[in-house]
TITORGU-321873 format. One record per residue (C-alpha): residue number from 1; chain; x, y, z. Coordinates in Angstrom, 1 decimal, padded with zeros to 4 digits. Each point is the difference from the previous one (the first is absolute). Layout:
BEGIN
<node><seq>NUM</seq><mol>A</mol><X>X</X><Y>Y</Y><Z>Z</Z></node>
...
END
This chain:
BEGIN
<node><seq>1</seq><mol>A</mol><X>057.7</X><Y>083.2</Y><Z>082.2</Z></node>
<node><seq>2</seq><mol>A</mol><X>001.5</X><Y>-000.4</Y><Z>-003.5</Z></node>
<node><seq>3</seq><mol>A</mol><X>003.7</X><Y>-000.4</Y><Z>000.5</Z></node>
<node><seq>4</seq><mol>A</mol><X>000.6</X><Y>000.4</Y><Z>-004.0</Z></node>
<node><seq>5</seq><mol>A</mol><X>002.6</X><Y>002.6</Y><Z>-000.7</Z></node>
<node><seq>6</seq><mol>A</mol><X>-000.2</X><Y>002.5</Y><Z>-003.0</Z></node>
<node><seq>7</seq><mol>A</mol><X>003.1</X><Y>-000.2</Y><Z>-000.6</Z></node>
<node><seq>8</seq><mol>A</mol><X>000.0</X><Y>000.5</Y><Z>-004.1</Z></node>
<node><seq>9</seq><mol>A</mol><X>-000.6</X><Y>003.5</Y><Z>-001.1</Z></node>
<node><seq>10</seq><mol>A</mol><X>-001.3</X><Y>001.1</Y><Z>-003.1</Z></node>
<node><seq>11</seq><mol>A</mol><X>002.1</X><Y>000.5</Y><Z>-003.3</Z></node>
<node><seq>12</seq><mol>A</mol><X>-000.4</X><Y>003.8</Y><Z>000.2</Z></node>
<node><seq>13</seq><mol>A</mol><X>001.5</X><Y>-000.1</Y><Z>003.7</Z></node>
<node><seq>14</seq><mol>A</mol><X>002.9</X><Y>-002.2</Y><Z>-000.9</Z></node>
<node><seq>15</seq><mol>A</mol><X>003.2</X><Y>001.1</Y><Z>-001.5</Z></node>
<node><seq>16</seq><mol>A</mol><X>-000.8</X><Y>000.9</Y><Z>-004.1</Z></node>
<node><seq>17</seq><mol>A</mol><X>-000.1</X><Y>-003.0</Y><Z>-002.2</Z></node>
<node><seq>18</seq><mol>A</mol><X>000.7</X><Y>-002.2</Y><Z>003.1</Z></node>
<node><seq>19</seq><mol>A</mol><X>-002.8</X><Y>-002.8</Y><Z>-000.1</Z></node>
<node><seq>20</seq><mol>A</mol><X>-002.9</X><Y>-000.3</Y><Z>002.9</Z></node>
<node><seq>21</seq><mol>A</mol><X>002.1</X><Y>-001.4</Y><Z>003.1</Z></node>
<node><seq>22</seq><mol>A</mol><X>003.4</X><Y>001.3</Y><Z>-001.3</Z></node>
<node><seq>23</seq><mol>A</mol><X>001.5</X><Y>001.2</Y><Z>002.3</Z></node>
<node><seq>24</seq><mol>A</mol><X>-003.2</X><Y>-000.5</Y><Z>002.6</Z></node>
<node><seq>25</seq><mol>A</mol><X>-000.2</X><Y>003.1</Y><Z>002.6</Z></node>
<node><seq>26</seq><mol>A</mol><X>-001.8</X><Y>-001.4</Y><Z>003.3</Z></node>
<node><seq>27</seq><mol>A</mol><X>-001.9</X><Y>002.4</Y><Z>001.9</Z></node>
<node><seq>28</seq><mol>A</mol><X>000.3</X><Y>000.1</Y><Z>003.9</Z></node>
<node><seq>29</seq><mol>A</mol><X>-003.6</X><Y>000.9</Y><Z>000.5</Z></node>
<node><seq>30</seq><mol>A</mol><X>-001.9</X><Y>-001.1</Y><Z>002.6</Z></node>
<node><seq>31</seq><mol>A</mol><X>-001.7</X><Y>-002.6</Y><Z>-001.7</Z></node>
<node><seq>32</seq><mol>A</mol><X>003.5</X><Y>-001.4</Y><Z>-001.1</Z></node>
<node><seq>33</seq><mol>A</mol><X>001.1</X><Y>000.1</Y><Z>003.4</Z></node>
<node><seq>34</seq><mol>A</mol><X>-002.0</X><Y>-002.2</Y><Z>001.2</Z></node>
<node><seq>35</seq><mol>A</mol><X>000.0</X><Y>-002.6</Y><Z>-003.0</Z></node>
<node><seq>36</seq><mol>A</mol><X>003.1</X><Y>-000.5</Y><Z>000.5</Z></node>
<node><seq>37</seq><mol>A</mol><X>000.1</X><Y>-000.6</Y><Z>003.6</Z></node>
<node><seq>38</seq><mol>A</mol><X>-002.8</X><Y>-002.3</Y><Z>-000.4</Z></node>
<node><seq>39</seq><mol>A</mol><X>002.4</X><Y>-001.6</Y><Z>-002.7</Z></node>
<node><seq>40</seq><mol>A</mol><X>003.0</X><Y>-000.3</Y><Z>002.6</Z></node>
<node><seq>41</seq><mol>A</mol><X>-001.9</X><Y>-001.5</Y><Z>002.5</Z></node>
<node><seq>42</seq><mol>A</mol><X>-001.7</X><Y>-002.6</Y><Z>-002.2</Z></node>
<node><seq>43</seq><mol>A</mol><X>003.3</X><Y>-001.0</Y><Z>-001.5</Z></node>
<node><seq>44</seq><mol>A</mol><X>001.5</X><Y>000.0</Y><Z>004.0</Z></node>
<node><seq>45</seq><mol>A</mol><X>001.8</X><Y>003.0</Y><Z>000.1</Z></node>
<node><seq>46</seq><mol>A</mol><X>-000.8</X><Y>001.1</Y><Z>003.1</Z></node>
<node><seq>47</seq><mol>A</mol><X>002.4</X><Y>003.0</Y><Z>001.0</Z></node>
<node><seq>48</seq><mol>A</mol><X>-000.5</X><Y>001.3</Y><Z>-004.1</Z></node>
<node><seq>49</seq><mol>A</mol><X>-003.7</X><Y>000.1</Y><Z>001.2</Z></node>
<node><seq>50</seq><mol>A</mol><X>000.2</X><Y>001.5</Y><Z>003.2</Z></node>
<node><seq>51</seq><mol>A</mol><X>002.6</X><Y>002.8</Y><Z>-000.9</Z></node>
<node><seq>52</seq><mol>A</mol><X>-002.8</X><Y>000.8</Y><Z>-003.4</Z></node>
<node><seq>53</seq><mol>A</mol><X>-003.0</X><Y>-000.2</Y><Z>002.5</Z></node>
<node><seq>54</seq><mol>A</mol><X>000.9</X><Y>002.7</Y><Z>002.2</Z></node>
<node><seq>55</seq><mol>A</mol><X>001.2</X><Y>002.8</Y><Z>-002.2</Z></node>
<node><seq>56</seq><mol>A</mol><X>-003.7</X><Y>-000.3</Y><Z>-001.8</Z></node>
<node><seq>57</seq><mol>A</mol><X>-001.7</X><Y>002.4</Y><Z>003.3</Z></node>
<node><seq>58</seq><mol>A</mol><X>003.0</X><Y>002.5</Y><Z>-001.0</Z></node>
<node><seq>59</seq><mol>A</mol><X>-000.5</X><Y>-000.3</Y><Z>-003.5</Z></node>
<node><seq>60</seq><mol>A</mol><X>-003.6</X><Y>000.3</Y><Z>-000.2</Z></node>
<node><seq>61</seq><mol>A</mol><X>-000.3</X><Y>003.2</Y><Z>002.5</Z></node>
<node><seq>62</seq><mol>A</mol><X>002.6</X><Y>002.0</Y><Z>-001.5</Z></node>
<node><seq>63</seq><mol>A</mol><X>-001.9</X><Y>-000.4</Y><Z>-003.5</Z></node>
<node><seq>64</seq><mol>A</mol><X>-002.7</X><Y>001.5</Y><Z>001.7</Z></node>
<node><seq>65</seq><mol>A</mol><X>001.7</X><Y>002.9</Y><Z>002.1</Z></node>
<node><seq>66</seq><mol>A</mol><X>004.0</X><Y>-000.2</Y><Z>000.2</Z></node>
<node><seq>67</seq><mol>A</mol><X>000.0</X><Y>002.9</Y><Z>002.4</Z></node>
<node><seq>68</seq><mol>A</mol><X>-002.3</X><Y>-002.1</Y><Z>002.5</Z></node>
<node><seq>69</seq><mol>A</mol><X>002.7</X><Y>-001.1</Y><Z>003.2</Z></node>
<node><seq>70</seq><mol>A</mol><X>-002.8</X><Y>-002.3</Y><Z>001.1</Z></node>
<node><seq>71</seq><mol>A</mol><X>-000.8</X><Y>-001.0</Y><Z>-003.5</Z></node>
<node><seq>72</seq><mol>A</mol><X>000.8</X><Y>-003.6</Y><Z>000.4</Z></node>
<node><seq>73</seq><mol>A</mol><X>-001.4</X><Y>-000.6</Y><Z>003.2</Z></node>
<node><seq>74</seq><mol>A</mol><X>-003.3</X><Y>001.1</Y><Z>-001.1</Z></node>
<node><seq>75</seq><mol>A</mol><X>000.1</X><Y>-002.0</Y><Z>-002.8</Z></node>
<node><seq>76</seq><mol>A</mol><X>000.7</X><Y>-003.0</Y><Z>002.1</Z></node>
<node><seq>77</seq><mol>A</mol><X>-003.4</X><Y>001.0</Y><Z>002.2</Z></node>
<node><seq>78</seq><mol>A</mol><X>-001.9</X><Y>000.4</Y><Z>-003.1</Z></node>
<node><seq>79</seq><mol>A</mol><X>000.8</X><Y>-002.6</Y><Z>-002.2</Z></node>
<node><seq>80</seq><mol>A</mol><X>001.7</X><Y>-002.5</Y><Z>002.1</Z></node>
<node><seq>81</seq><mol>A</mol><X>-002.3</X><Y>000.4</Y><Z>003.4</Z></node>
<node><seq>82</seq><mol>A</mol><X>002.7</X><Y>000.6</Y><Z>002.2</Z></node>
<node><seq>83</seq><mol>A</mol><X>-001.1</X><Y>002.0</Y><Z>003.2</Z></node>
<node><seq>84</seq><mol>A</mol><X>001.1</X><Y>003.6</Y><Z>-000.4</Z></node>
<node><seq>85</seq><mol>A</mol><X>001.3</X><Y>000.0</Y><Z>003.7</Z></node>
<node><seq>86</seq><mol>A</mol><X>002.2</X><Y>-001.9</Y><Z>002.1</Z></node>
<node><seq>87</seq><mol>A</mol><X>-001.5</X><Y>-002.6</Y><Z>002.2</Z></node>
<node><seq>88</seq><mol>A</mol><X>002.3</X><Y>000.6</Y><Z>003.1</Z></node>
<node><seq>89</seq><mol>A</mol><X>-000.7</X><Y>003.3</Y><Z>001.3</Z></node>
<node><seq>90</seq><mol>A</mol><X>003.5</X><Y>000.7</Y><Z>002.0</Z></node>
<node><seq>91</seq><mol>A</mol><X>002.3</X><Y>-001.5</Y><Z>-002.4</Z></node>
<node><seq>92</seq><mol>A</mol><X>003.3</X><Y>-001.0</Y><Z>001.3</Z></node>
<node><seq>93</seq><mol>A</mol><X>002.6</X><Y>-001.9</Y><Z>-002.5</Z></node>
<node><seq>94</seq><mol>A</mol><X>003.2</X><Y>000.4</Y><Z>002.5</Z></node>
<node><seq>95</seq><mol>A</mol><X>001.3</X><Y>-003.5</Y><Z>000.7</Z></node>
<node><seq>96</seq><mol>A</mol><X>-000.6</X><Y>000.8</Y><Z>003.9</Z></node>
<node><seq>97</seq><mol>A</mol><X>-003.1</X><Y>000.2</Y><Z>001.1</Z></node>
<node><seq>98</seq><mol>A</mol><X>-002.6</X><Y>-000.5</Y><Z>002.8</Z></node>
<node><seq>99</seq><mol>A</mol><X>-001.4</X><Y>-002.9</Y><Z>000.8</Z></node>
<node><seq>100</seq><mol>A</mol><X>-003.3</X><Y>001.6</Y><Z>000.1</Z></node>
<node><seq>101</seq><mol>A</mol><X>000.6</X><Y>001.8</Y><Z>-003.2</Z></node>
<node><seq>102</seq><mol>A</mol><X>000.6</X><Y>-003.1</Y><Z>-001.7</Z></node>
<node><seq>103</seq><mol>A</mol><X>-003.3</X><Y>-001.8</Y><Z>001.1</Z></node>
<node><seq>104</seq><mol>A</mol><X>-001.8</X><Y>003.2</Y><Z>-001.3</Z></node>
<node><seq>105</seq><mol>A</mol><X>001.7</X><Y>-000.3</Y><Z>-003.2</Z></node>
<node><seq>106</seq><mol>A</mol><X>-001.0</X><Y>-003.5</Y><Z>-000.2</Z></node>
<node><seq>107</seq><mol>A</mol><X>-003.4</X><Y>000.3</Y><Z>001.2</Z></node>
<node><seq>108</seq><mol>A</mol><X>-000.7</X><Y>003.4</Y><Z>-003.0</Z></node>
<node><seq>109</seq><mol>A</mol><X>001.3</X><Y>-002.9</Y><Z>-002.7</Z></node>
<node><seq>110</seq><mol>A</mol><X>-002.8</X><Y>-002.4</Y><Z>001.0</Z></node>
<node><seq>111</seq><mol>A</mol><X>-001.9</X><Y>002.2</Y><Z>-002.4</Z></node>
<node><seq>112</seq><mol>A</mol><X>-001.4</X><Y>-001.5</Y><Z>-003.5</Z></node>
<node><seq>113</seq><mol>A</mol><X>000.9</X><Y>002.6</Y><Z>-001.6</Z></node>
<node><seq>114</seq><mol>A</mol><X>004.1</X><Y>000.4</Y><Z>001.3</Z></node>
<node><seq>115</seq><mol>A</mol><X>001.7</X><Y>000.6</Y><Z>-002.8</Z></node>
<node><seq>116</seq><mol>A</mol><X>000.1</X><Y>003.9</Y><Z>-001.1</Z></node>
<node><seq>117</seq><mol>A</mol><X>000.6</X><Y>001.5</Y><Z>-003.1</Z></node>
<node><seq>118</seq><mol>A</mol><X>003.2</X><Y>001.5</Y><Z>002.4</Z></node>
<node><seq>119</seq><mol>A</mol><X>000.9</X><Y>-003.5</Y><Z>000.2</Z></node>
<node><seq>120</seq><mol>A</mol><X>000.3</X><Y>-000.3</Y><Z>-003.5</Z></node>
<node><seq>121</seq><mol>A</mol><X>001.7</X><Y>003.6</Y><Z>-000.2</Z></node>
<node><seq>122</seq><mol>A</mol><X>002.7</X><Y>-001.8</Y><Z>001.9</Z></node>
<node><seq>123</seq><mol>A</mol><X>000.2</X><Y>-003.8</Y><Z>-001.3</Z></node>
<node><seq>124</seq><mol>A</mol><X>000.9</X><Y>001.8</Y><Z>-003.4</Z></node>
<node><seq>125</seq><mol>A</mol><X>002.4</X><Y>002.5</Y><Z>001.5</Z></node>
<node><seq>126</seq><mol>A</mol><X>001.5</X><Y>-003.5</Y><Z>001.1</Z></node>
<node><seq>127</seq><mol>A</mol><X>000.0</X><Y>-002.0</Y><Z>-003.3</Z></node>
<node><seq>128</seq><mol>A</mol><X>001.5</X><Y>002.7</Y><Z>-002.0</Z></node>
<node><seq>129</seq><mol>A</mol><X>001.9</X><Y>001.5</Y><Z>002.3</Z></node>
<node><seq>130</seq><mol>A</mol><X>001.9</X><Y>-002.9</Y><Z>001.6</Z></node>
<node><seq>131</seq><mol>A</mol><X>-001.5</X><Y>-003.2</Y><Z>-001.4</Z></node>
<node><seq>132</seq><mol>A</mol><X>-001.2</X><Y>-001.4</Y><Z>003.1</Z></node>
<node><seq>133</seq><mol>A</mol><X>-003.2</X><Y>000.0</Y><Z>002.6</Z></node>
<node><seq>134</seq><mol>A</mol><X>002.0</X><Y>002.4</Y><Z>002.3</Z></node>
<node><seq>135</seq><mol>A</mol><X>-001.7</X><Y>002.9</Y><Z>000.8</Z></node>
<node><seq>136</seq><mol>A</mol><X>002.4</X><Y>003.1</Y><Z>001.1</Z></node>
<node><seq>137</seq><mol>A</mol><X>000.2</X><Y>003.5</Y><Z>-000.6</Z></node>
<node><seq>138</seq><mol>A</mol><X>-002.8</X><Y>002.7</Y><Z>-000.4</Z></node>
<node><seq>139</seq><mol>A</mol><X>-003.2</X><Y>-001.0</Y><Z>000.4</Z></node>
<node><seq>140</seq><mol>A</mol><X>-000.1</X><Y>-001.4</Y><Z>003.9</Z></node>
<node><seq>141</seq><mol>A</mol><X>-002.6</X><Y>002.1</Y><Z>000.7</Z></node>
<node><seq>142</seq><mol>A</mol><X>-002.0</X><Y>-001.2</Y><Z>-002.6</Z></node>
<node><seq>143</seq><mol>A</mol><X>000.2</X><Y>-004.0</Y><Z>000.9</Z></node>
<node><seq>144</seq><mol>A</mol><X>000.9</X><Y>-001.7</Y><Z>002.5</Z></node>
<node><seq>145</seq><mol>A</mol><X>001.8</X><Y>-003.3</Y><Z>-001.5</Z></node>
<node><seq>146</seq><mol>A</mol><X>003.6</X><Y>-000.9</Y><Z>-000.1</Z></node>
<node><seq>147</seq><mol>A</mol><X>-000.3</X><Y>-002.4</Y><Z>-002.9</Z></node>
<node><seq>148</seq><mol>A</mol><X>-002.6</X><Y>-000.9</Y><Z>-002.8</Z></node>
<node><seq>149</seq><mol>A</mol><X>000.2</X><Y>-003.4</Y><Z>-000.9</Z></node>
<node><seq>150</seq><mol>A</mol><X>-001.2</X><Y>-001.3</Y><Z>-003.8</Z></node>
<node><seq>151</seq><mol>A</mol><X>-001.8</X><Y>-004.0</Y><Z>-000.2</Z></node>
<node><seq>152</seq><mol>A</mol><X>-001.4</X><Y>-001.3</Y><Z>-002.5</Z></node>
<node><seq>153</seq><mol>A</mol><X>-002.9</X><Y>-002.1</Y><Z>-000.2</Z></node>
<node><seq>154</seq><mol>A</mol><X>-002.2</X><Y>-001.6</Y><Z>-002.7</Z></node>
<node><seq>155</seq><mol>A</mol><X>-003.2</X><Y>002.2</Y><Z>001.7</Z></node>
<node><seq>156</seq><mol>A</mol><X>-000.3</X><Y>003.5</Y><Z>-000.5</Z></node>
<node><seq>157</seq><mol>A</mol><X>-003.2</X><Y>000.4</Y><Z>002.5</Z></node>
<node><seq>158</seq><mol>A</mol><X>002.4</X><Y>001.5</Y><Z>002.7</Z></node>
<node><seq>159</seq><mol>A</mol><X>002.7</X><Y>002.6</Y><Z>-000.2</Z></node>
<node><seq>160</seq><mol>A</mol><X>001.2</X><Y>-000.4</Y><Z>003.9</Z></node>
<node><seq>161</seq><mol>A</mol><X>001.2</X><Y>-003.5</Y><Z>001.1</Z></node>
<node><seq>162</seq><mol>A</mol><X>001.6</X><Y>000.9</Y><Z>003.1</Z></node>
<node><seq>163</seq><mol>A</mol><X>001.6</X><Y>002.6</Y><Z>002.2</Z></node>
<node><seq>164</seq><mol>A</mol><X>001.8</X><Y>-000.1</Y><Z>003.5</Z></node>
<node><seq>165</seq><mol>A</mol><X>002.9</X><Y>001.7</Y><Z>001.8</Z></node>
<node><seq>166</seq><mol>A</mol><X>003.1</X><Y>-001.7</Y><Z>001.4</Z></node>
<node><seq>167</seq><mol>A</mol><X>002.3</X><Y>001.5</Y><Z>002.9</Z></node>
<node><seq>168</seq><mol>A</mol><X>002.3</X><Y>-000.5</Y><Z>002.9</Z></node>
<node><seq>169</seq><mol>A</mol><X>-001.9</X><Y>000.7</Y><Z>003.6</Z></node>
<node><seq>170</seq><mol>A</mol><X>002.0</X><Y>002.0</Y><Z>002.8</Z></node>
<node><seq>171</seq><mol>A</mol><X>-001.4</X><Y>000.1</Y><Z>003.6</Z></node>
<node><seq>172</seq><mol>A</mol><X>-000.7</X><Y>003.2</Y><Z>-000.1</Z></node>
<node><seq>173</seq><mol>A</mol><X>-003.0</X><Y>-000.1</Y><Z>-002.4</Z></node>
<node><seq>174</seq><mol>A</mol><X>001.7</X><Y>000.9</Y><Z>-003.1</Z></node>
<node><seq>175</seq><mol>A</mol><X>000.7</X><Y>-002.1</Y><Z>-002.9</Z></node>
<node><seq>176</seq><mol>A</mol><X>003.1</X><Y>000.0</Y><Z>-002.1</Z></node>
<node><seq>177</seq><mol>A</mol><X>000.8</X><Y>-000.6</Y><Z>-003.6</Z></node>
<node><seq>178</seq><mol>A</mol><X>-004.0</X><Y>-000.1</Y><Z>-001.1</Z></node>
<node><seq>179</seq><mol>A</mol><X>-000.5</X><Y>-000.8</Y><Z>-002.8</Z></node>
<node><seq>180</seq><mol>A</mol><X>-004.1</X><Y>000.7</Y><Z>-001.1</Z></node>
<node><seq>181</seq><mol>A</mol><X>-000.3</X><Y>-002.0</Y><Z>-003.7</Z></node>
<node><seq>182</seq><mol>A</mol><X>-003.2</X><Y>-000.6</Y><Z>-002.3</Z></node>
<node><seq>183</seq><mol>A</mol><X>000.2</X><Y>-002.8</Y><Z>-002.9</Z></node>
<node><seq>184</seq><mol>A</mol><X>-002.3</X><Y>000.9</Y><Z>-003.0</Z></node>
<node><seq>185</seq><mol>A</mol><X>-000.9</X><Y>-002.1</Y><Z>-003.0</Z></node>
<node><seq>186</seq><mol>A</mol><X>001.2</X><Y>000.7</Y><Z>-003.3</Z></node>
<node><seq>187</seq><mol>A</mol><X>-002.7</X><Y>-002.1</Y><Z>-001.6</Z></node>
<node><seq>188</seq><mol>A</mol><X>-002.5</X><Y>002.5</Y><Z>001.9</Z></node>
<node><seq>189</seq><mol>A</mol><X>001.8</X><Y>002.9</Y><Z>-000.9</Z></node>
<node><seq>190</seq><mol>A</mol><X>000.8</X><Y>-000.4</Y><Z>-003.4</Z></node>
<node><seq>191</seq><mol>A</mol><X>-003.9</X><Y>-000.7</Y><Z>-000.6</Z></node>
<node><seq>192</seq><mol>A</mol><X>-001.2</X><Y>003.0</Y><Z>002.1</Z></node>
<node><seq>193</seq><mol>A</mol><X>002.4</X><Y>002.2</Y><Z>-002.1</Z></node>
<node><seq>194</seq><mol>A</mol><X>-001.6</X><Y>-001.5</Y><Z>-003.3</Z></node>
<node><seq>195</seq><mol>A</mol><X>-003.8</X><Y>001.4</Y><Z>001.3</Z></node>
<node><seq>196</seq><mol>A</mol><X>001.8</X><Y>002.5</Y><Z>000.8</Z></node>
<node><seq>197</seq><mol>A</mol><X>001.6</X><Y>001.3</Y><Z>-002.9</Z></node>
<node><seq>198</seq><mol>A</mol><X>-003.2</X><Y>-001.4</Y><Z>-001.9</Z></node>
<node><seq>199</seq><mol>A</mol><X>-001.7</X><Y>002.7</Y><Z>001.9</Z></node>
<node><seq>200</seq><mol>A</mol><X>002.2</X><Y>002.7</Y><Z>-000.2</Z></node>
<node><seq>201</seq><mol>A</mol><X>-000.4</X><Y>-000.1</Y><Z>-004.0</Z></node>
<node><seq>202</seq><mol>A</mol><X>-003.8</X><Y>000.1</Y><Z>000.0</Z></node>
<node><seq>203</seq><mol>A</mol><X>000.6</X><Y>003.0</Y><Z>001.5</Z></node>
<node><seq>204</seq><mol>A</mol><X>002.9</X><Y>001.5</Y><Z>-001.9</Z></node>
<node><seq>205</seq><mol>A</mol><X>000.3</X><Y>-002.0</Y><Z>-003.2</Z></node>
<node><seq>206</seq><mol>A</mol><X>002.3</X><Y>002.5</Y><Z>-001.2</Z></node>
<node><seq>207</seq><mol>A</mol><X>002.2</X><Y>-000.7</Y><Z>002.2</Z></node>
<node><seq>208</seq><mol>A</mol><X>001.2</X><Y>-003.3</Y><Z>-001.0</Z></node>
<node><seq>209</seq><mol>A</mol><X>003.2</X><Y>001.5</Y><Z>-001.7</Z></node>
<node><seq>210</seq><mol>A</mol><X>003.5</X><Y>000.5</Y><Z>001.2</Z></node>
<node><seq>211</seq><mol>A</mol><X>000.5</X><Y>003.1</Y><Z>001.3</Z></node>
<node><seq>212</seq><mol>A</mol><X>001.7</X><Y>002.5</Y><Z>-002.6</Z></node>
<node><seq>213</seq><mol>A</mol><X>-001.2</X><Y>-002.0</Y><Z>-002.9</Z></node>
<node><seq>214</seq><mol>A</mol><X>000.7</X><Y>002.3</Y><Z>-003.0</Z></node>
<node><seq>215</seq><mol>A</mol><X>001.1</X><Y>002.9</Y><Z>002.3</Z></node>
<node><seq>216</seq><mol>A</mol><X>003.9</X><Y>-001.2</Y><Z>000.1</Z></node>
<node><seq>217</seq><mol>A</mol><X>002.4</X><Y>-001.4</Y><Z>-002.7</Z></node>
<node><seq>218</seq><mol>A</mol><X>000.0</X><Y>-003.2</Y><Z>001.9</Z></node>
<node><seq>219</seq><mol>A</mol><X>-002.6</X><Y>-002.4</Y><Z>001.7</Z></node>
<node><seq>220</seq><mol>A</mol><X>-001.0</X><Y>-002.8</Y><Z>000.4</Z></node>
<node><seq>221</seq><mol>A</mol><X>002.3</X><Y>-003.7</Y><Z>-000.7</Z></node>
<node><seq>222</seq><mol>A</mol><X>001.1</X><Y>-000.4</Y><Z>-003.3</Z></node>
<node><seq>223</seq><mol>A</mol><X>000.6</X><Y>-003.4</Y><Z>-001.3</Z></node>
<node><seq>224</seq><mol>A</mol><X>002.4</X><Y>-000.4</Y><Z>-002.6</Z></node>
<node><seq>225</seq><mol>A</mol><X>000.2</X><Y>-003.9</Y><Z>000.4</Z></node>
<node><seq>226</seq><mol>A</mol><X>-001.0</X><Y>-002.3</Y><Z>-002.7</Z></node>
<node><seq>227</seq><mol>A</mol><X>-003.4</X><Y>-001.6</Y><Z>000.7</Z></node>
<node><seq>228</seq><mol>A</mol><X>000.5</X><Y>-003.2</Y><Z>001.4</Z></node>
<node><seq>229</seq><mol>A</mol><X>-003.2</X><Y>-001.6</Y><Z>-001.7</Z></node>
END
């Protein structure tokens, strides 16, 4: 995917008299979205990536219907793949658990497809919320992990590198302090979201705007600076 901003606007959208690119207004459309993540992660900022990547689900599905509660974990399925469900049936996220629960846990994750567009749901409610991979909160019905951790690699053929759980074993067939954890890769995920948002606009290319555009007095990021070339 092209990861070319339009970041100049015409003369007749720029301030009268003002020449093309002064000031520039940049657009947080879709398709700028996800330029510039792929731009953050080719010049190695990782977290500026990561925290752009995973507003684009929200961004995109409340273009389409902002009154939709389950807007962005649709568009996840859609667009991104994601299974729709969880993959654990009887989801338990309390740090005590069975032993027996645990193995079930486990044993549901063996699946290919074990990462959910839940899953996702949460890893963002983490990275905006409290700039980690802890997972706390609402949601604990919807998935069953404490933490989602973020690798990189230079292959983007596989999204899930590794999941587990961790916990302290008491005689009496309980476990404390679990600790259930899935590692994704941000090479994977940042190429699954550009197909993604490639696909999205072939099916709503008038939707790559920012939301409001021309409706409010302000949108948009307007750049007074002086062109640096």
């Amino acid at each position: 995917m092209d990861s070319e901003l339009d970041l100049l606007l015409p003369d007749t959208e720029n301030d009268a008299g003002a020449p093309q690119g002064a000031p520039r207004t940049i657009e947080r459309s879709p398709r700028n979205l996800i330029g510039e993540a792929r731009l953050a992660f080719d010049a190695g900022l990782l977290i500026s990536c990561l925290t752009v990547l995973v507003t684009i689900p929200d961004v995109c599905a409340n273009l389409i219907d902002p009154s939709n509660k389950d807007g962005q974990r649709n568009w996840c399925t859609r667009y991104l793949g994601f299974p729709s469900t969880p993959v654990v049936d009887d989801i338990d996220r309390s740090r005590k658990q069975s032993r027996d629960h645990i193995e079930r846990t486990m044993a549901a994750l063996m699946r290919e497809d074990n990462f959910t567009a839940s899953d996702f749901c949460q890893l963002r409610n983490a990275v905006l919320h409290t700039g980690s991979s802890v997972i706390n909160g609402a949601g604990a019905k919807y998935s069953p992990f404490h933490s989602i951790g973020i690798q990189v690699f230079d292959n983007d053929s596989q999204l899930v590198v590794g999941y587990g759980s961790t916990s302290s074993p008491e005689p009496d067939g309980v476990e404390n302090d679990c600790r259930i954890k899935i590692s994704i890769n941000l090479t994977a995920l940042l190429a699954r979201m550009e197909r993604g948002v490639e696909r999205f606009l072939s099916e709503y290319p008038e939707l790559d705007k920012e939301k409001g555009k021309w409706e409010y007095l302000t949108w948009g990021i307007v750049d007074f600076r002086a062109p640096t070339h």
